[in-house]
Backbone as JSON, one array per atom type, in Angstrom:
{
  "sequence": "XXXXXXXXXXXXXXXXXXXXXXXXXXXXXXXXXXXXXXXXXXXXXXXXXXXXXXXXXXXXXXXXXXXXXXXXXXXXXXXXXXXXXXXXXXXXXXXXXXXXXXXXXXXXXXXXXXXXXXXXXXXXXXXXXXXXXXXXXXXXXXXXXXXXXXXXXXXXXXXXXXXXXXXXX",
  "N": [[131.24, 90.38, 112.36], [128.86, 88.39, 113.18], [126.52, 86.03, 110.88], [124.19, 85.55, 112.12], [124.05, 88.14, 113.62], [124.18, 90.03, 111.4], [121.9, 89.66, 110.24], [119.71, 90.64, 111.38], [120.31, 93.11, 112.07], [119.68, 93.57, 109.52], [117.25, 93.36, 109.48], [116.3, 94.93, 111.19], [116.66, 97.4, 109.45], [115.41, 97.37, 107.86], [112.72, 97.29, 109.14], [112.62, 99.73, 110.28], [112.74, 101.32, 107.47], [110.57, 100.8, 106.57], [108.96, 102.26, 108.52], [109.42, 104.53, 108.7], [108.65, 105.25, 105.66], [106.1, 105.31, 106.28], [105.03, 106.99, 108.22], [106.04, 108.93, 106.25], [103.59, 108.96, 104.56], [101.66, 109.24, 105.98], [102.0, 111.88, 107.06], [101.65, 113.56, 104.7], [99.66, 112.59, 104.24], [98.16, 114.38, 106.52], [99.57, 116.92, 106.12], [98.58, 117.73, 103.16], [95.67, 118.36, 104.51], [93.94, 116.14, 104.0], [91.5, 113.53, 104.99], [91.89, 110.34, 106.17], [89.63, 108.8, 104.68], [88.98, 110.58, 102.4], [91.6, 110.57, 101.16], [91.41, 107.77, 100.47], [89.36, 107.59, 98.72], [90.59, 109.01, 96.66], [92.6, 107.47, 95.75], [91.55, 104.94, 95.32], [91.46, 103.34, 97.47], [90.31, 101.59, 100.51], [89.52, 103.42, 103.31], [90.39, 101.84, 105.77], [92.2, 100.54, 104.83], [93.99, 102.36, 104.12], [94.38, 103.23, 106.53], [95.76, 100.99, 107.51], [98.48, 101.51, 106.33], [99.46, 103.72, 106.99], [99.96, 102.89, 109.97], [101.32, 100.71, 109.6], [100.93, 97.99, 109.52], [100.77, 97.2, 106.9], [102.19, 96.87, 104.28], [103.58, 99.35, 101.6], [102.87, 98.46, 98.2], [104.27, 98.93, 95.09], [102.38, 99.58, 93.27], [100.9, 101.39, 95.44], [102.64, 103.14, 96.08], [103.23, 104.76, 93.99], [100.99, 105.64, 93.65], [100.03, 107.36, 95.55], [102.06, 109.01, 95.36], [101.35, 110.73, 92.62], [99.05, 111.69, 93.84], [100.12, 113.43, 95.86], [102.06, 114.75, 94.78], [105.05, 114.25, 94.85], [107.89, 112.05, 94.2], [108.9, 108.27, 94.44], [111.79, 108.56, 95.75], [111.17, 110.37, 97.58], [109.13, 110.0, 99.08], [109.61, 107.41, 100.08], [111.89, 108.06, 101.72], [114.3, 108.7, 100.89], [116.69, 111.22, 100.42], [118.47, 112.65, 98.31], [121.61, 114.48, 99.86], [122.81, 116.94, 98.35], [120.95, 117.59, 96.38], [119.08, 118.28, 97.96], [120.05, 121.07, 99.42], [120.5, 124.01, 100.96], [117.67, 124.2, 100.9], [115.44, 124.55, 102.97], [112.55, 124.28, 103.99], [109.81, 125.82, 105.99], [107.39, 125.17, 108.07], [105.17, 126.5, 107.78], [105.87, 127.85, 104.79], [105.68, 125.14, 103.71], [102.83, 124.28, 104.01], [101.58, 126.31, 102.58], [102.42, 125.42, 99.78], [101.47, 123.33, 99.57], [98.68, 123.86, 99.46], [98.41, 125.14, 97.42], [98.7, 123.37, 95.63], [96.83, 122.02, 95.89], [95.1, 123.68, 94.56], [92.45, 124.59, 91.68], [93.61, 124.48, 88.15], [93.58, 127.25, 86.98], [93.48, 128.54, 89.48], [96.07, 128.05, 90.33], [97.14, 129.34, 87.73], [97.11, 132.06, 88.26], [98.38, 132.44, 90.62], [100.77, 132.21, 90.17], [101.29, 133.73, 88.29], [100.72, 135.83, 89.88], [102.79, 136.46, 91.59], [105.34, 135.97, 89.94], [105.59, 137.98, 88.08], [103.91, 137.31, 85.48], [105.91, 136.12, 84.2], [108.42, 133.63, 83.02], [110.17, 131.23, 85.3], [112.21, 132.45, 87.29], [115.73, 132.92, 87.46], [117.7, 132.34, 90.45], [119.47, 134.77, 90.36], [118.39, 136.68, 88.87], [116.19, 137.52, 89.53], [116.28, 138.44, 92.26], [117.89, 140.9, 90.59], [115.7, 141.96, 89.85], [114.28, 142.48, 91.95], [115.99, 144.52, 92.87], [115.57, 146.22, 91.49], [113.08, 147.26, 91.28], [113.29, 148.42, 94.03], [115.28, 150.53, 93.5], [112.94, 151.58, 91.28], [111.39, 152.51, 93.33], [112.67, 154.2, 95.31], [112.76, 156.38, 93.89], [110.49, 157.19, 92.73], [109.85, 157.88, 95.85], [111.61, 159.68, 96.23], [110.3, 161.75, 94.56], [107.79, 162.3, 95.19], [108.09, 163.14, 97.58], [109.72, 165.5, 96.79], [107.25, 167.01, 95.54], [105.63, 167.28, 97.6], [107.31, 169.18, 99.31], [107.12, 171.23, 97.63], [104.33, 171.52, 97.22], [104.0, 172.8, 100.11], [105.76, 174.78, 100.06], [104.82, 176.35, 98.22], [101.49, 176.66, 99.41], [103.06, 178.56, 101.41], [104.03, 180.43, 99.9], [101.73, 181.29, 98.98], [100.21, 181.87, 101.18], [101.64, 184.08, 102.71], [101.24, 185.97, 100.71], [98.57, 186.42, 100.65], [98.59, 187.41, 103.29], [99.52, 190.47, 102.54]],
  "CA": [[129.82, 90.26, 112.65], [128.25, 86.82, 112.65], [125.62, 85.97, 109.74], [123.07, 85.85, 112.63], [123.85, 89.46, 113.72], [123.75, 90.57, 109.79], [120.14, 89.8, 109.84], [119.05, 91.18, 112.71], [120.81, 94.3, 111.35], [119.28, 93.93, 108.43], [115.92, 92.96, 109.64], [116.25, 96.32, 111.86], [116.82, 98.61, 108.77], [114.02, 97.49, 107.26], [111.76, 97.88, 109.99], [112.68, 101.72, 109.87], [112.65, 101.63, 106.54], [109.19, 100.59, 106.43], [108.3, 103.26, 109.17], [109.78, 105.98, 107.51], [107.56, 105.12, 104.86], [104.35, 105.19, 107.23], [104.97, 108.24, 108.81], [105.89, 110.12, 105.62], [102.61, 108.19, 103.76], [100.62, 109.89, 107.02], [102.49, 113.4, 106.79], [101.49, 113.74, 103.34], [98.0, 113.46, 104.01], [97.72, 115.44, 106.83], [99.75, 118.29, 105.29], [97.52, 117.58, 102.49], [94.33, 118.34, 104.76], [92.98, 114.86, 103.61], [91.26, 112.59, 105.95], [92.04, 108.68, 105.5], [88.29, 108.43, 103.6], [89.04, 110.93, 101.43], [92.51, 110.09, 100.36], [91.28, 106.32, 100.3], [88.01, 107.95, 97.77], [91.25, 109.51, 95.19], [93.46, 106.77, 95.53], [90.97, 103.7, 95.19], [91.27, 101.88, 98.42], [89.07, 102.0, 101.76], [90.12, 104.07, 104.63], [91.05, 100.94, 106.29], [93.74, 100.32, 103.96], [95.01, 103.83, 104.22], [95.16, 103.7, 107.97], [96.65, 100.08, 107.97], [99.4, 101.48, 106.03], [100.28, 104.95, 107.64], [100.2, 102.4, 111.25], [102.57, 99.83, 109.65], [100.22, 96.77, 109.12], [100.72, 96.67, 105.62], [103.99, 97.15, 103.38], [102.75, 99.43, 100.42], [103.15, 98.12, 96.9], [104.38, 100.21, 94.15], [101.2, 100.45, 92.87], [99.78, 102.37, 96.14], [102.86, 104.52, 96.24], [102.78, 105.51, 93.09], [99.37, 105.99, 93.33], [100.38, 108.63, 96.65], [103.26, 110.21, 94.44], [100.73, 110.84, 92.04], [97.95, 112.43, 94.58], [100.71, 114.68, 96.45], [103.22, 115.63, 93.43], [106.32, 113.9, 95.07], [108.65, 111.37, 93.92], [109.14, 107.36, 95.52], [112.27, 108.44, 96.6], [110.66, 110.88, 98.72], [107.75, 109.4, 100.15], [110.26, 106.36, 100.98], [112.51, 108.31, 102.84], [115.85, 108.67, 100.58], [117.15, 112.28, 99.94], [120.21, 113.73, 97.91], [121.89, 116.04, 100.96], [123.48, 117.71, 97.72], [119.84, 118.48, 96.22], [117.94, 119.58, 99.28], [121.32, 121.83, 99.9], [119.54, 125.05, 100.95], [115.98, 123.9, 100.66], [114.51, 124.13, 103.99], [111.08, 125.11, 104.11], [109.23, 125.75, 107.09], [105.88, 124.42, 108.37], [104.11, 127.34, 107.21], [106.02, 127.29, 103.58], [105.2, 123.39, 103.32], [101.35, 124.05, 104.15], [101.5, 127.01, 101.16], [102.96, 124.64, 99.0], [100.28, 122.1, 99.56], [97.39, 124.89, 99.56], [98.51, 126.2, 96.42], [98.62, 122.18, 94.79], [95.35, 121.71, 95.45], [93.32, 124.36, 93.91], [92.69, 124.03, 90.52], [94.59, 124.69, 87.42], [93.37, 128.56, 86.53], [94.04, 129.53, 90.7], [97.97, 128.18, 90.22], [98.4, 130.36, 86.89], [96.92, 133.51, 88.55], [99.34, 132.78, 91.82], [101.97, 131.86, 89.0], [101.41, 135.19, 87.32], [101.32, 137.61, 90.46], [104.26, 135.83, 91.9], [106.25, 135.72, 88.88], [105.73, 139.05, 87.06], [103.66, 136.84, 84.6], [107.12, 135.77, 83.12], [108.83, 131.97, 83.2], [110.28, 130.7, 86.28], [113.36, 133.27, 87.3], [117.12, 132.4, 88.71], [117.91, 133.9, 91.55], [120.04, 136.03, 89.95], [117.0, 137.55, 87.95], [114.89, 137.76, 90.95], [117.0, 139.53, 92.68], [118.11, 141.69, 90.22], [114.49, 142.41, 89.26], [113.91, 143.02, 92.87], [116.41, 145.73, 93.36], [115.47, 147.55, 90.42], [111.42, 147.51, 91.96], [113.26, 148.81, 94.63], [115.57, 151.39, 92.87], [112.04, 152.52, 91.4], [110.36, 152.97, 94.62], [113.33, 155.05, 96.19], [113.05, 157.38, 93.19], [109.34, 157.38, 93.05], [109.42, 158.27, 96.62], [111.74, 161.09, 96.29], [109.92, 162.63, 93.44], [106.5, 162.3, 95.86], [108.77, 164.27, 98.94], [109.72, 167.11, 96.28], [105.51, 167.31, 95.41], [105.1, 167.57, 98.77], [107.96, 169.95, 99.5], [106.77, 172.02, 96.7], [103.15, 172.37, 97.96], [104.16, 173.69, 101.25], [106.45, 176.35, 99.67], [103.64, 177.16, 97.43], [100.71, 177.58, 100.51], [103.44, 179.17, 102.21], [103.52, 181.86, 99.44], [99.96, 181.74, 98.9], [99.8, 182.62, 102.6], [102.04, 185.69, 102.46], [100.68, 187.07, 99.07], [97.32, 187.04, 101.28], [98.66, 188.86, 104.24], [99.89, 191.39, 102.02]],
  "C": [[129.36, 88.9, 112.14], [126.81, 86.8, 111.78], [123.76, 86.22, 110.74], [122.69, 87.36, 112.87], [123.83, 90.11, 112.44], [122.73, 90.22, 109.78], [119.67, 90.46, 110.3], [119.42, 92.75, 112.32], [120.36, 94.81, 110.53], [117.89, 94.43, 108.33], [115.85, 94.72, 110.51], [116.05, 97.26, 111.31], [115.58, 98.92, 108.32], [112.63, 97.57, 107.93], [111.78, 99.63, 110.17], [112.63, 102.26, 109.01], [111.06, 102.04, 106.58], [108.4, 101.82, 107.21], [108.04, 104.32, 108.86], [109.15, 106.21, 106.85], [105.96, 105.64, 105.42], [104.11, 106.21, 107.79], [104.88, 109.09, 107.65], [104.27, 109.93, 104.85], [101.63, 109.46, 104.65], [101.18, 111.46, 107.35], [101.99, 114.01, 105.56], [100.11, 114.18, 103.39], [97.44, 113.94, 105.24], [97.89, 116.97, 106.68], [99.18, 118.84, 104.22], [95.98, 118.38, 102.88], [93.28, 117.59, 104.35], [92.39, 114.4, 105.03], [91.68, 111.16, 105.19], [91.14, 108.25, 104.41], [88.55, 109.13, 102.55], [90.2, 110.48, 100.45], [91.87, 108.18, 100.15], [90.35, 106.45, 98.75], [89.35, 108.0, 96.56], [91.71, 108.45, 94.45], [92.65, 105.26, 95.09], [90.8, 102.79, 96.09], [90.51, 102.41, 99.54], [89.98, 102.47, 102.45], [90.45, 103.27, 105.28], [92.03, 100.48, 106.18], [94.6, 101.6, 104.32], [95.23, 103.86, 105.69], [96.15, 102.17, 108.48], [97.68, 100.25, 107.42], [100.61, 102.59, 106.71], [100.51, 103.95, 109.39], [101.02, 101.58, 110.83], [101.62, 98.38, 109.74], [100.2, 95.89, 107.58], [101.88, 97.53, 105.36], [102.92, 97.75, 102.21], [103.63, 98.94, 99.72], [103.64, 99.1, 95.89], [103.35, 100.64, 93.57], [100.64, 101.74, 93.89], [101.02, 103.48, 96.09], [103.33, 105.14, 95.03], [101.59, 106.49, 92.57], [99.44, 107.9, 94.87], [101.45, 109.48, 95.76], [102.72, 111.19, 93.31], [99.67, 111.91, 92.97], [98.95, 113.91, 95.06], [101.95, 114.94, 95.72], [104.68, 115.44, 94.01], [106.99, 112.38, 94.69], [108.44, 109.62, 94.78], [110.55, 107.78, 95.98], [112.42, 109.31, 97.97], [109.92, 110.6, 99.81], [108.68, 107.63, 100.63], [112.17, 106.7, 102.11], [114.32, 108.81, 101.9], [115.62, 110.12, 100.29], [118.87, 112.84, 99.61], [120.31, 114.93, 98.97], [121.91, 117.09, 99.27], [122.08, 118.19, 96.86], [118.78, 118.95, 96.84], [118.57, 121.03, 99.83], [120.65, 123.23, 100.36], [118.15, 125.49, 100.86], [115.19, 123.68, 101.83], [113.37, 124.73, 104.3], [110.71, 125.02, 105.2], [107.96, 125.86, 106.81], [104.61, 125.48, 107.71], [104.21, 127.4, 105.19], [105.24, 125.8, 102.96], [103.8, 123.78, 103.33], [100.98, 125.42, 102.64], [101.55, 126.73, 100.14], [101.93, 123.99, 98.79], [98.85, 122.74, 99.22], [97.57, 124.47, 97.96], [98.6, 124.25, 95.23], [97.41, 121.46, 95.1], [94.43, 122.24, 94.66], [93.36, 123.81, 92.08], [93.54, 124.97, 89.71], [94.39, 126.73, 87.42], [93.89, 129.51, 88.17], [95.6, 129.34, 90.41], [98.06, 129.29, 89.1], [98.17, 131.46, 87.63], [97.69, 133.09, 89.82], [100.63, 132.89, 90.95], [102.27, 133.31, 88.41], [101.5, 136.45, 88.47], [102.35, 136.67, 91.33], [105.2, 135.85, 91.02], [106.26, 137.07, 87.86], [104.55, 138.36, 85.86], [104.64, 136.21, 83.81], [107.58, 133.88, 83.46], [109.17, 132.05, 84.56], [112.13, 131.79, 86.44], [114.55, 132.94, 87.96], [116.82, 133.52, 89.27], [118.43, 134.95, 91.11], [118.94, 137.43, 89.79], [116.23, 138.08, 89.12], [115.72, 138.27, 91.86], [117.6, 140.7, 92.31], [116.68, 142.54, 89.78], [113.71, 143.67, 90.58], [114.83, 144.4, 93.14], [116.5, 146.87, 92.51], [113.49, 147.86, 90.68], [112.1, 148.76, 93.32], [114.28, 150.39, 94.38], [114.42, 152.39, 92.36], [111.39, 152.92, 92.66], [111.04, 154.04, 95.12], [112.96, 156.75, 94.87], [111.17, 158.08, 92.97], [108.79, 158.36, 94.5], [110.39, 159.94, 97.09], [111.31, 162.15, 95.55], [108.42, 163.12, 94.07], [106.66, 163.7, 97.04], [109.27, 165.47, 98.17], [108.8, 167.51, 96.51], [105.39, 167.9, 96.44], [105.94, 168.76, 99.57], [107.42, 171.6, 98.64], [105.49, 172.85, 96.77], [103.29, 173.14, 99.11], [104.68, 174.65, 100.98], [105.36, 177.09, 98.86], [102.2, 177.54, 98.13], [101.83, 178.36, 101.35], [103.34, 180.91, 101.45], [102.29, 182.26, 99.08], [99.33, 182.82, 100.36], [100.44, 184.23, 102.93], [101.41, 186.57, 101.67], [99.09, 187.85, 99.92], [97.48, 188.05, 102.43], [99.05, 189.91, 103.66], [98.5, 192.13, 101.52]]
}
């Protein structure tokens, strides 16, 4: 490859780099449910800035995407596009997950613990293991719960049934 085509190569990456960037910058805050004015109000700059960056007019600085990593609780090497395959490995959320996610990092602090607490038992953060073992002992009680409900109910019918004889007698 000649030194001219190594630029052009190069110059190519970084034009997709940069995009990558612009798109996820503008994914962020519409999964967010921002508008440009508002995220421009958190972050410090005018809505002009924020839309010349999600269109690719401007290269952000580390200050602004720090300043976005900061607003929507993700990383620069997220919001610039790099991901470990080996730590997303099983992590695929879908569009409705992602917008739950984002709900639930806006409200304020006292709504996350009370989703934190009926999501979680009130307890720390659980391996799967746990959470699955937790779950099939919820569900161990339920089966036993619900055959102790179908005796009750077995039990009343035998008992109007002899109520009902005793009376025809």
């Amino acid at each position: 490859m000649s030194s001219k085509d190594h630029g052009q190569d190069n110059s190519r990456k970084q034009e997709e780099s940069l995009h990558r960037v612009n798109l996820n910058m503008r994914k962020l805050r519409i999964q967010a449910g921002m508008t440009q004015r508002e995220l421009g109000e958190k972050i410090g700059l005018d809505h002009r800035s924020i839309s010349a960056y999600e269109n690719g007019h401007y290269e952000p600085g580390a200050s602004v995407i720090i300043k976005y990593c900061d607003v929507f609780h993700t990383t620069p090497d997220e919001l610039l596009g790099y991901h470990s395959h080996e730590e997303n490995a099983g992590w695929h959320l879908s569009e409705e997950e992602v917008k739950m996610i984002m709900a639930y990092r806006r409200r304020p602090e006292y709504v996350q613990t009370s989703v934190k607490t009926l999501c979680l038992h009130g307890m720390k953060y659980l391996s799967e293991e746990e959470d699955i073992r937790q779950d099939m002992e919820w569900v161990e009680n339920r089966k036993r719960q619900m055959k102790i409900q179908k005796n009750m109910e077995k039990w009343a019918r035998n008992a109007k049934k002899a109520s009902d004889l005793k009376g025809k007698e």
